[in-house]
TORKOLSE-192831 format. One line per 4 residues: number of its first residue (from 1); their letters; for each residue x, y negated, z of C-alpha. Coordinates in steps of 0.001 Angstrom, whole numbers, plus 500000, padded with zeros to 6 digits. Layout:
<atoms>
NUM) a) X,Y,Z  ...
</atoms>
This chain:
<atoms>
1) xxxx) 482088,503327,507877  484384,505869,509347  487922,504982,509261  490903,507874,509672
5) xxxx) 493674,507202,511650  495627,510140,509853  498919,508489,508355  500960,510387,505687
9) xxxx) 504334,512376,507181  506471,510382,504944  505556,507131,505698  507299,503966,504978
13) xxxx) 506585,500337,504640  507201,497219,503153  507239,493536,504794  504243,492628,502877
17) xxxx) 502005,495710,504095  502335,497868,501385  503046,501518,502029  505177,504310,500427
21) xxxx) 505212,508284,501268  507719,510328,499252  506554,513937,498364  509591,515396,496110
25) xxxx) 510048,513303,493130  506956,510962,493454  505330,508136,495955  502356,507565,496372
29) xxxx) 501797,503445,497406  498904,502134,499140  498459,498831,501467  498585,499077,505647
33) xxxx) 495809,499696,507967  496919,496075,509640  496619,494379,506389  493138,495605,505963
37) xxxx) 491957,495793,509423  488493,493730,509409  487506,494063,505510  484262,495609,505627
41) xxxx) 483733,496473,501554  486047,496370,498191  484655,494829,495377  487140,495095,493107
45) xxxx) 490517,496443,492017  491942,494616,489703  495119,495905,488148  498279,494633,486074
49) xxxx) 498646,496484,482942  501332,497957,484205  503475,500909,482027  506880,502814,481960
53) xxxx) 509489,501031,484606  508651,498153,487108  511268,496193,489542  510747,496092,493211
57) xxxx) 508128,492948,493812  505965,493837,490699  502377,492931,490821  500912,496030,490537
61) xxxx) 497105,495560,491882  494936,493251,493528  492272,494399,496079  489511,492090,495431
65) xxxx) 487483,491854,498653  484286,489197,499512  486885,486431,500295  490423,487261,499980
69) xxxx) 492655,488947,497515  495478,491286,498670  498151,491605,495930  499821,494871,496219
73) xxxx) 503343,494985,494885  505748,497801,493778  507807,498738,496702  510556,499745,494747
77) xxxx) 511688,499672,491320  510117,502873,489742  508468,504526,486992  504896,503195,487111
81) xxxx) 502611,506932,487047  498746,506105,487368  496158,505456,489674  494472,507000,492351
85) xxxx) 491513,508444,490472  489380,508654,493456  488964,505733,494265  487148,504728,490856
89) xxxx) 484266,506562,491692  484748,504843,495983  486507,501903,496049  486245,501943,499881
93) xxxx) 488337,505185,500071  491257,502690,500527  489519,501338,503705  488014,504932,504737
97) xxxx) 491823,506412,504490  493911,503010,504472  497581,505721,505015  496304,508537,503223
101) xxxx) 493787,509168,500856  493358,505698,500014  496577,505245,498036  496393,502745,495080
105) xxxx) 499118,503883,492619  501731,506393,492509  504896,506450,491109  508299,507985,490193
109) xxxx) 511487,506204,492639  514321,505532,490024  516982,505933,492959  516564,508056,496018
113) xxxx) 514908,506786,498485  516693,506200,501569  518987,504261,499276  515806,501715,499879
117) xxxx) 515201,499035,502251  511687,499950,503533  510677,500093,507386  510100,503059,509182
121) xxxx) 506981,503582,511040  508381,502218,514417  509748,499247,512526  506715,498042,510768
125) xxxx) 505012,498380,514220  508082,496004,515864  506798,493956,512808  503369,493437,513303
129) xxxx) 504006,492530,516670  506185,489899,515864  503231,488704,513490  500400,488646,515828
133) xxxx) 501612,485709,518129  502277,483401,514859  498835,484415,513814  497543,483136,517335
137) xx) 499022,479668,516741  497609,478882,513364
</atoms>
């Protein structure tokens, strides 16, 4: 499997991997390369029935993989939108295009967003490389 490298312009992330990019009045929310780096095949989305507004922290999805589930959680509290249509007919899209085309779920911000704690692109990066020692150790 081929797997982009492109990232979306408006980029930001969570501590728990997920990703938001703002274009206008909408963001679209998918999960990090990092958190999905090694998964070789999707089996499953499974999604909370999620409608109208959600808080920040909101189980929104879980990617069900061969042998772990990654939970992906509303970034910030929002107007729940849909999902990514694409990916019902290729689930792997999300691994194919982990910061682009392989969003999960998109949504409407009910503040503006740089009112929100998320981490920039150089931040999450500082973050991850905090994490990989502790990962050594266990």
């Amino acid at each position: 499997m081929k797997i982009s490298t492109i990232s979306r312009p408006r980029i930001n992330f969570t501590n728990n991997h997920e990703w938001i990019d703002f274009n206008g009045s909408v963001g679209f929310v998918g999960v990090s390369a990092h958190r999905l780096k090694g998964i070789k095949n999707i089996v499953n989305i499974k999604w909370s029935n999620q409608k109208g507004v959600i808080d920040q922290g909101t189980l929104v999805a879980e990617i069900h993989t061969a042998d772990q589930i990654i939970p992906v959680h509303a970034p910030l509290s929002c107007r729940y939108l849909g999902q990514n249509q694409k990916l019902s007919g290729n689930l792997n899209l999300v691994l194919e295009s982990p910061q682009d085309n392989g969003w999960i779920f998109f949504v409407a911000p009910l503040k503006f967003y740089s009112q929100i704690p998320l981490l920039s692109p150089e931040n999450y990066q500082k973050l991850i490389r905090a994490e990989i020692p502790a990962e050594k150790t266990h």
